[in-house]
N, C-alpha and C positions, 0 to 999 in steps of 0.2 A: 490895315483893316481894323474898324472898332471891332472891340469884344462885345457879347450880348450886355455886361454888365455896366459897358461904356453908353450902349444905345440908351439901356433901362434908365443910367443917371441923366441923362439928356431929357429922355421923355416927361420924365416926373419934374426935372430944373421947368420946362414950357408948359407943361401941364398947370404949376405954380402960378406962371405968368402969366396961361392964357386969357383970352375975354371970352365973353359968352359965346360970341360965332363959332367960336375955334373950337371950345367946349362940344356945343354941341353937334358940332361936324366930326369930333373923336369920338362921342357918344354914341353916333348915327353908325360911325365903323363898328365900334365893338358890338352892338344889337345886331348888325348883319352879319359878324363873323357869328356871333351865338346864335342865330336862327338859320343859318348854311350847316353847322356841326349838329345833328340830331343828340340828347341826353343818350341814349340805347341805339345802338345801331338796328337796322331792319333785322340780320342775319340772328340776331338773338331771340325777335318774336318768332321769325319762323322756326329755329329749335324749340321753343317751349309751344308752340303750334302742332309740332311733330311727335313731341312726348305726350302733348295733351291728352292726342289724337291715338296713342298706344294704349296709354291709361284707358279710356274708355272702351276701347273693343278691346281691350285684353291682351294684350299682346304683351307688355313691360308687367315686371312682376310690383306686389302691390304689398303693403306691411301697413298691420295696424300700430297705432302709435305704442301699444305696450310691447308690441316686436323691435320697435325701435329705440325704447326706451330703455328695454331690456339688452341690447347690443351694447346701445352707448355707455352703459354703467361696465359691461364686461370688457369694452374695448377702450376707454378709454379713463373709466374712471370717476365718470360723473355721477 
């Protein structure tokens, strides 16, 4: 069995030699695999959907920025 890093040299030795068909038939895979993979998955707008949604009716506690400023300097040093 090739290693990943036997595949990788193969790919990039034909990618070398390709012609333009073949070019753009590997170009056409990689756009598909990169628009099937979202940048952010859904699960993380709906958390930041969730806290939004606390922040405004008040439910999650809320710090102006010199509460926060004043933390960071005592906790960490900034």
């Amino acid at each position: 069995m090739k290693t990943k890093e036997d595949i990788r040299k193969k790919i990039h030795d034909y990618v070398d030699l390709a012609d333009d068909r073949m070019l753009r038939v590997l170009s056409a895979v990689i756009t598909a695999d990169e628009e099937m993979q979202p940048s952010v998955p859904d699960l993380f707008y709906d958390e930041l959907d969730k806290d939004r949604e606390s922040h405004l009716n008040g439910t999650s506690p809320s710090y102006s920025w010199e509460d926060v400023k004043t933390r960071l300097i005592r906790t960490h040093g900034l």
